[in-house]
N, C-alpha and C positions, 0 to 999 in steps of 0.2 A: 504494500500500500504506500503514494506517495502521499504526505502531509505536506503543508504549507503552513507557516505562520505569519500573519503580516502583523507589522509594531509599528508604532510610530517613529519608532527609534533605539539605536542599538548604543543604551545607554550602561559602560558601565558602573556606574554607581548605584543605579535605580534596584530593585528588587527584582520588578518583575523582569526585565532581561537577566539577571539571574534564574529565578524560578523558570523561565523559558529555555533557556540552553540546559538546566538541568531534567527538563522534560523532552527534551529533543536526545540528549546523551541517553535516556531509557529507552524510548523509539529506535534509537538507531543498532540499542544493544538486541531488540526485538527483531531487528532485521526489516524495517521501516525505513524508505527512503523520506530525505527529508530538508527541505530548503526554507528557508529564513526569506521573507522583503519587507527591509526597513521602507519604509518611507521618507523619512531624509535620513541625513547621514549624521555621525556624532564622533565628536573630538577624542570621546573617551571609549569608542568602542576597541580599541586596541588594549582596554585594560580588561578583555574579557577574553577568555578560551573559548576556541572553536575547533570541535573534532572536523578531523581533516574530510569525513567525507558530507559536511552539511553545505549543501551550498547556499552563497549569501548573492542579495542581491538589491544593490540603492534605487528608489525612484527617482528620488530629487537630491541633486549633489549641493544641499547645503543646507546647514545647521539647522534644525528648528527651532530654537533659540537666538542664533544671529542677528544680526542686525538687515532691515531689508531695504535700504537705502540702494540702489540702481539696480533693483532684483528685476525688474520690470523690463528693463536695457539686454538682460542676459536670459531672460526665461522667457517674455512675449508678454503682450499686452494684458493675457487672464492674468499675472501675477497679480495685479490690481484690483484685483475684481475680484466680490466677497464669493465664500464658498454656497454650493448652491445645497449640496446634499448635507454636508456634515456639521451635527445639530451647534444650534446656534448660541447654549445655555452650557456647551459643555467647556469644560475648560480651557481647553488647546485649540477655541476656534478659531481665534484669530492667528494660528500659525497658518493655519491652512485656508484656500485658495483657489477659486476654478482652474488655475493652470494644477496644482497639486491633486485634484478631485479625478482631471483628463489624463494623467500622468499611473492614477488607481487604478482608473475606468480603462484604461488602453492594459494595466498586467491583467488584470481579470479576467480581461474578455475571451484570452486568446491560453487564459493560463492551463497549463497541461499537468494535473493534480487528482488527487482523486478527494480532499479534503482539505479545506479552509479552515485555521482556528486565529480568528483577529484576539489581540491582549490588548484593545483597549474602548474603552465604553462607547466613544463615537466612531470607532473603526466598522460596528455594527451597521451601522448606516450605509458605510457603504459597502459592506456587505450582501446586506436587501438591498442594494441600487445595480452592483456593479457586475456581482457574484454569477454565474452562467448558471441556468438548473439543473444540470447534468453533475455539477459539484456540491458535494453535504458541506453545509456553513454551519459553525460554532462560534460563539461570543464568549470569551472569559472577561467575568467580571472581577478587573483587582481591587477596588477597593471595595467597600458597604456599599450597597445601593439606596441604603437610607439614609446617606449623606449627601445623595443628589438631591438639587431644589426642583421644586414642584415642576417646573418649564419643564426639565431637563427629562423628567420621568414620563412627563408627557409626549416629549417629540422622539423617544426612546420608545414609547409602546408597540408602533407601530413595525419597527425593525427589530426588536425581541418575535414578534407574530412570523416576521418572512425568514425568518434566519431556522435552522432544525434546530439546536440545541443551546442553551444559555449556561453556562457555569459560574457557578459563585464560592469564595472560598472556604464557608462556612454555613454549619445551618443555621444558624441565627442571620446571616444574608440570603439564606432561602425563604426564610419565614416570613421577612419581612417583604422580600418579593413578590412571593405570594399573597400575601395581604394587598400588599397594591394590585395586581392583577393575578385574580383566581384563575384564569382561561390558562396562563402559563404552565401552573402545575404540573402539569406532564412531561415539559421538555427542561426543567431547571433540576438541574447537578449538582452534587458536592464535589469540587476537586480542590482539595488544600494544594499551597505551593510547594512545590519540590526544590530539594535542596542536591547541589552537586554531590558525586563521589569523590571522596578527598583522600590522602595518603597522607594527611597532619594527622598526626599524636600529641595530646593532653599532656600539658610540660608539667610536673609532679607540683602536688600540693607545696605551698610551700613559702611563693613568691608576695601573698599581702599585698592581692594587686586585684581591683576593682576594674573592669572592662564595660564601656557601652559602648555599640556601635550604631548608628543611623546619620540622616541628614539633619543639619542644625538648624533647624526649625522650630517656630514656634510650639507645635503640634507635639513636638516628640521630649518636651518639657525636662530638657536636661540642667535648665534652671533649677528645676526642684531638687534634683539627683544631686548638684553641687553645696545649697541648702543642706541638703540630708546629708553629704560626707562633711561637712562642716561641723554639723550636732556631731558627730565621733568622731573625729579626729583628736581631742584630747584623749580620751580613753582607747582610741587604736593608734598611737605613733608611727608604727609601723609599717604601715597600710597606705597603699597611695590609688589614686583613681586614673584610669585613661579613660579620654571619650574620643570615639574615632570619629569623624566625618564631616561634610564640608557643605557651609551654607550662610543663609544670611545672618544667623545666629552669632555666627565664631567668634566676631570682635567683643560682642556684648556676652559670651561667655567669659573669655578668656577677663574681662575687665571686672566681674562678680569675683573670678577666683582671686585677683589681684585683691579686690577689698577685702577678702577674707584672710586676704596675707597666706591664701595654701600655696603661692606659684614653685615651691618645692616639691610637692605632694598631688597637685594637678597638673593634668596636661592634655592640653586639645590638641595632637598631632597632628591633624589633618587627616586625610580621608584614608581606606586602609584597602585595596582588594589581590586575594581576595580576602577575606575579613577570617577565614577559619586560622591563617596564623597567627591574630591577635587573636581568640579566641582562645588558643592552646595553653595560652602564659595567662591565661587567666584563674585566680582564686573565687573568684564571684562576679557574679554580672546582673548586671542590672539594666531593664526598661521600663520607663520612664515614663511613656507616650499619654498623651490625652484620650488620642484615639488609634484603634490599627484594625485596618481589614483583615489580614491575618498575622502576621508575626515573623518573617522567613527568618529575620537575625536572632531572634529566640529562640528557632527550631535547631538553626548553625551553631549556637551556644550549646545548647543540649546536645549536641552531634557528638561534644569535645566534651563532653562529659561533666561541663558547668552548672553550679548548681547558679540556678536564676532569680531575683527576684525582678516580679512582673507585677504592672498596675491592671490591674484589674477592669479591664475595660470592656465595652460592649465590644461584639463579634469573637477576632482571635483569640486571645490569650486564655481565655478559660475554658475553649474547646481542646486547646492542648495539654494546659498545665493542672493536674490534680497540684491543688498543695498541700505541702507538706509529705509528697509523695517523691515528685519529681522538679518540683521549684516552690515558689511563694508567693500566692498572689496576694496583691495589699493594695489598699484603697486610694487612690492619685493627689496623695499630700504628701508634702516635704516630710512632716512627719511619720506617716505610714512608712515610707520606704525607709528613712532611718530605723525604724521596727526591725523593719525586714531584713538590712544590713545588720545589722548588732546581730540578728539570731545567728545568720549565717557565718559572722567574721568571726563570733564570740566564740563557736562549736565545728572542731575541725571534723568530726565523727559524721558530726550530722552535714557536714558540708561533702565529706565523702559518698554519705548515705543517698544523698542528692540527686549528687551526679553521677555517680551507677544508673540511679533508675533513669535520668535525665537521659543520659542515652541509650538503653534499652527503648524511651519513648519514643525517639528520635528517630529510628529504624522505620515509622509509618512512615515517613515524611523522606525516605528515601529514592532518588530518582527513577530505580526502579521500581519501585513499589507504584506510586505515581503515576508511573506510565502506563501499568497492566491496567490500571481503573480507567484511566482517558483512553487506550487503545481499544478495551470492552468497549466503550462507548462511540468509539468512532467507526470502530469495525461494525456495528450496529447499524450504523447510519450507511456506510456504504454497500451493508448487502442489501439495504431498502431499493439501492439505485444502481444493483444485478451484478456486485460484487467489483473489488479496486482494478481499474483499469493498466496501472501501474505498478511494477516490481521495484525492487528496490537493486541496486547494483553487489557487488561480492563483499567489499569492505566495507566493516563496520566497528562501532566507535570504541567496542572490545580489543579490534585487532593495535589500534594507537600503544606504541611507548609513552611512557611517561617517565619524569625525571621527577623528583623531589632533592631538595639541599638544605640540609640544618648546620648552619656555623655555628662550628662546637670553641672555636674561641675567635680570637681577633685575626690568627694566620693559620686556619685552619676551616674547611669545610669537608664534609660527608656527602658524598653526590652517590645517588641511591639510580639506578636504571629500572626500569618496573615494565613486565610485559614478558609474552612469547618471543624465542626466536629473536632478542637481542644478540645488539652485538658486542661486544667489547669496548668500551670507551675509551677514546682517542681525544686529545686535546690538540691544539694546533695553535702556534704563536700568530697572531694575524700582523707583527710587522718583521717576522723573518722565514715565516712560514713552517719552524723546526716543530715536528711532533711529537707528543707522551703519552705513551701509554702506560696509566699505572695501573697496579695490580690490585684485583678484588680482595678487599678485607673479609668480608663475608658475603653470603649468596644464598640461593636455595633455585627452586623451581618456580619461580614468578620472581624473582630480583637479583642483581650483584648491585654490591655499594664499596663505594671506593672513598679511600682516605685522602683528600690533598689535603699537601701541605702545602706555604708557601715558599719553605726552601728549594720544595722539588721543582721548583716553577721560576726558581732565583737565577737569574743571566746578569751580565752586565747593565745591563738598562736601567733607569733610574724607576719608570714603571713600563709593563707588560702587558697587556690585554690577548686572552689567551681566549677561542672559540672551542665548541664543539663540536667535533670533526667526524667522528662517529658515535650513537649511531646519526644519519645524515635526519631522518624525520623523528620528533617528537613533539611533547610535549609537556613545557611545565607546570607540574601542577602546584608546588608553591616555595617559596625559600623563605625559611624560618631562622630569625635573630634570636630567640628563646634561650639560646643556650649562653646569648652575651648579658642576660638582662644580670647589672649589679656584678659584671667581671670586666676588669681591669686591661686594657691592651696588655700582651704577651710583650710585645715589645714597640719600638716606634715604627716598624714595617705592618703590613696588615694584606689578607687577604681579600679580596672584596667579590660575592658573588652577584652578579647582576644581569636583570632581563632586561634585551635590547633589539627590539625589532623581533619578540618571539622567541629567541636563543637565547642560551646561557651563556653569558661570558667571565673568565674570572679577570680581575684585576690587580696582577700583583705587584707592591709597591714598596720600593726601599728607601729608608729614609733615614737619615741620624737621627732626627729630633722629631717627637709628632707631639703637637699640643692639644689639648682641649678644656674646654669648658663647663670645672663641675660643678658650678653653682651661679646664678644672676639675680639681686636683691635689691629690692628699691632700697635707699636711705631718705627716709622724708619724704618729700615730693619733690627733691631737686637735683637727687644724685642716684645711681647704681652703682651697685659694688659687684665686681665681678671676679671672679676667682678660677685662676688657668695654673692646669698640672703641665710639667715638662717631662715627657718619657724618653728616653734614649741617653745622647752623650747630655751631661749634666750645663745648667745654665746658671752664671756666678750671680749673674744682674741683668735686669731684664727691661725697656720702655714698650707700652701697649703701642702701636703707631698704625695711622689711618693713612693707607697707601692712594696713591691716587693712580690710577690706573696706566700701565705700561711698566710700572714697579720704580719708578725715577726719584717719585719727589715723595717728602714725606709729608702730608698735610697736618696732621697734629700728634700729639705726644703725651703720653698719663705716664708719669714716674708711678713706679710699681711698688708695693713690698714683700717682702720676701719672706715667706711662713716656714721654709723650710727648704731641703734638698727637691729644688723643681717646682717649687710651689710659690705662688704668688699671687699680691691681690692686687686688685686696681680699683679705682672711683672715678665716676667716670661723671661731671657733672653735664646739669639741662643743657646751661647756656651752648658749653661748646658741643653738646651732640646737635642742638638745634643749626650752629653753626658748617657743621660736618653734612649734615642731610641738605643742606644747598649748594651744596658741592658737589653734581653729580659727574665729577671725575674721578671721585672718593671712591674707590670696587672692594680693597681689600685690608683685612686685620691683620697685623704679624705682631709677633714678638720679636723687638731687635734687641739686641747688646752683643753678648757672644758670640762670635761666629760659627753655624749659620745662622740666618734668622727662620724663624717659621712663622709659619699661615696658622692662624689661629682660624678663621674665617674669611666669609666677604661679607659687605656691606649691597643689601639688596632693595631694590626700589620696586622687585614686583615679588611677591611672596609665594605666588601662585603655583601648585606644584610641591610644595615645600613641605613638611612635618612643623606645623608651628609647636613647640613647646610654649610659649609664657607670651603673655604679652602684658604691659603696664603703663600708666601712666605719668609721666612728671611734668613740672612746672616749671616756667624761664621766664620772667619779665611778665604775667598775665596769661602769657603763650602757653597752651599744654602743645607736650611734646610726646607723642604714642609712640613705644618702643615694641617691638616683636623680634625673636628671637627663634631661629631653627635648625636644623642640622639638615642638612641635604645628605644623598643616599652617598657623598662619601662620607661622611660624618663629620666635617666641618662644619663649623658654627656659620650661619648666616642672619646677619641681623640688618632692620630697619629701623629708621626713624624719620619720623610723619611729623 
């Protein structure tokens, strides 16, 4: 049978393009062919895995979100011109377009499938507009349908009737469906979201590390969550919070923690995919949410055997989580969820108890599991219409290698090969071309994992960037920092594993001196104190200096002092950071005196992209002056000032 999914977009941060390629990976282990059409295109779909035999396909080559100033110039005069079919109350209509609706209506008409499943609520529409009858059409519904306003439910009814089958992701969104209209009854489904298969392991009890993951949105009320680790934090020290993910929220988080004085103990990283590695280093976790259609990063929590506290809200959360079984559900106050925190931080027994069952739970919610229920259902609908006109080709998303890498210290990685009928792994220098073959540490019959180091990888060069040379196709399924959290560089060389265009590359890099940044603290409202370790050959005396780019001139200067062998502090006041941030030749941090100097960091004017650790505020003349601070994937410091 061939399936089709059409999205609006191949977003990776959003959920639902998760829960969708982890329901296309159970299809295709079924032996289901199977093709993806976004309808525009997205910045961040390169942050999502795709088995090599799905095929993809764009309508409109440009953002849905961009800006559409001379769209009109490069698409045709419909770019102007409102959308005629796609409802008018839903959200995303003003992205879309009669040139965007002709662009729907032209794959549809001609499309060669045996089944349609659109993921998103005004996709439906054109569904019943565009869809050919010889093809079975499916509507999943992601979020609650009784958070649509009245309009929306309205110019919906008619394209739930022409469409065969509607899915929602829980029965409390069936319920409520059916309340609104009885006649549907028949063709509305429960399909919860499915979650990928992953090869991350639960990094041991241990670490007194708090994990939330979602967009930073008002909705997903990580305000409360900061609230609540604020009420314990005197009675847990120990214990510190991450919240991953990227939104209009970040700045107005990151400035709560600041008032609360945690920026030691919090940290809004930025965004995480895919999220099951931060998941792994996790002690507890928590969601927050006002509201949730279903829950997919609750369900990926529980995967990794987190035990969860969850607000207790209408639809999701309570169709999944027994509490006290397999998480906690608590009532959506600051309060409540400090409850729920204290049981769980307080009781390591019961935090184990947790998450055992957490993920026995989590096994429903598995993409094959998932896909047997939607393929019942769709094979259903296609032998209505004399059985799939379509086979699917030989390879399928079983036959894929896959790699995993967990850095078990700062020059060191474990690269794991996973699959039938591997081959040997081969690395390759990609600027001298020389190869390495090293040898399996351990293996079996579905895996060999091999130990690098960075000695074995050490040439004359100052750094190396070494590729994956065999096997020639895979794919990764995630690289996990778990094993550095709270350890110390080995030395001031470091190994660095990283995904680049899809491949693994490692990066190996020699250095005498490597600095960095283990602490950044307001003083007042007028200064930061900052405090940088020197590892490698020893540093007698040391000046902070803001380099100005090309490496020439030195724009300013903070006398240091000196806490010990390699250690030292700086104050860094308002006036002259406000001075330095107009200075946009100003790129980079080093430490001078000794010879050589080091890169402590750069100085950044767009954040984007970046792991923000802290962000704060200080004062200069009247002027606030916003400082942010973060480590980029080599692990230098990168900081701003607004």
């Amino acid at each position: 049978m061939r399936v089709t999914f059409l999205m609006t977009e191949l977003n990776g941060l959003g959920g639902t393009a998760r829960a969708t390629l982890a329901l296309v990976e159970g299809l295709l282990r079924r032996g289901d062919d199977v093709e993806i059409i976004s309808v525009f295109s997205s910045p961040t779909q390169s942050d999502l895995h795709f088995p090599k035999s799905v095929r993809l396909r764009t309508l409109v080559d440009a953002a849905m979100t961009g800006a559409k100033a001379g769209s009109a110039e490069r698409f045709g005069p419909d770019w102007d011109r409102a959308a005629q079919v796609y409802p008018r109350n839903e959200e995303l209509y003003k992205r879309f377009n009669l040139y965007v609706e002709g662009e729907i209506a032209k794959a549809l008409r001609d499309i060669e499938t045996d089944v349609i499943v659109s993921t998103r609520t005004g996709l439906a529409s054109c569904l019943a507009a565009f869809a050919p009858e010889r093809v079975a059409t499916v509507v999943q519904i992601h979020e609650d349908p009784a958070s649509h306003n009245p309009k929306l439910r309205d110019q919906m009814r008619g394209a739930y009737r022409a469409v065969d089958a509607v899915q929602v992701l829980t029965d409390h969104a069936r319920s409520g469906l059916i309340e609104a209209e009885p006649s549907l009854a028949d063709k509305i489904h429960v399909l919860p979201n499915a979650i990928e298969n992953t090869l991350a392991e639960p990094s041991p009890d241990g670490g007194r590390l708090v994990v939330a993951v979602g967009r930073l949105a008002p909705i997903k009320q990580f305000d409360l969550l900061i609230e609540a680790f604020a009420m314990l934090a005197g009675d847990f020290p120990e214990w510190r919070l991450r919240i991953f993910g990227r939104g209009p929220e970040g700045n107005r988080l990151r400035e709560l923690v600041d008032r609360h004085g945690l920026g030691e103990r919090i940290a809004v990283p930025g965004r995480t995919v895919p999220s099951f590695a931060e998941w792994a280093k996790a002690d507890v976790g928590v969601s927050s949410s006002r509201v949730e259609s279903f829950g997919i990063s609750i369900v990926e929590a529980m995967r990794m055997g987190v035990p969860m506290v969850v607000t207790d809200v209408p639809s999701g959360p309570g169709e999944i989580i027994t509490s006290g079984v397999d998480g906690l559900l608590v009532r959506p106050d600051a309060g409540s969820i400090a409850d729920g925190m204290r049981t769980l931080m307080s009781d390591g027994a019961l935090r184990a108890s947790i998450g055992t069952q957490a993920a026995v739970t989590a096994e429903r919610y598995r993409c094959d599991e998932v896909a047997r229920r939607l393929a019942e259902l769709l094979d259903s609908l296609v032998a209505e219409r004399g059985g799939p006109r379509f086979s699917a080709p030989g390879r399928h998303a079983g036959d894929e290698l896959m790699i995993t890498v967990e850095r078990t210290d700062t020059e060191s990685a474990a690269i794991t090969v996973h699959g039938a009928d591997r081959p040997p792994l081969v690395l390759r220098s990609k600027s001298t071309g020389e190869e390495f073959e090293p040898e399996p540490e351990s293996g079996g019959g579905g895996f060999d994992r091999y130990l690098v180091d960075r000695t074995m990888l050490a040439r004359e060069a100052r750094m190396e960037d070494w590729e994956v040379l065999s096997p020639s196709e895979y794919a990764i399924d995630h690289i996990s920092g778990a094993g550095l959290l709270g350890a110390a560089p080995v030395s001031a060389s470091d190994l660095l594993p990283q995904k680049v265009d899809g491949r693994l590359e490692l990066r190996s890099r020699r250095r005498r001196r490597y600095a960095e940044v283990t602490s950044l603290t307001r003083i007042g409202r007028e200064a930061l104190q900052l405090e940088v370790v020197v590892i490698g050959e020893s540093m007698g005396r040391a000046r902070l200096c803001f380099i100005e780019q090309g490496g020439r001139h030195v724009y300013a200067r903070f006398r240091g002092k000196r806490l010990g062998e390699g250690r030292f502090r700086f104050t860094l006041k308002a006036k002259r950071l406000l001075r330095i941030s107009a200075t946009p030749l100003v790129t980079s941090v080093r430490l001078v005196g000794d010879e050589p100097a080091v890169t402590v960091g750069s100085l950044a004017d767009d954040m984007y992209g970046r792991r923000v650790l802290g962000r704060t505020t200080l004062e200069a003349g009247g002027a606030k002056v916003l400082c942010e601070w973060s480590y980029e994937r080599s692990g230098s410091m990168a900081f701003a000032v607004e």
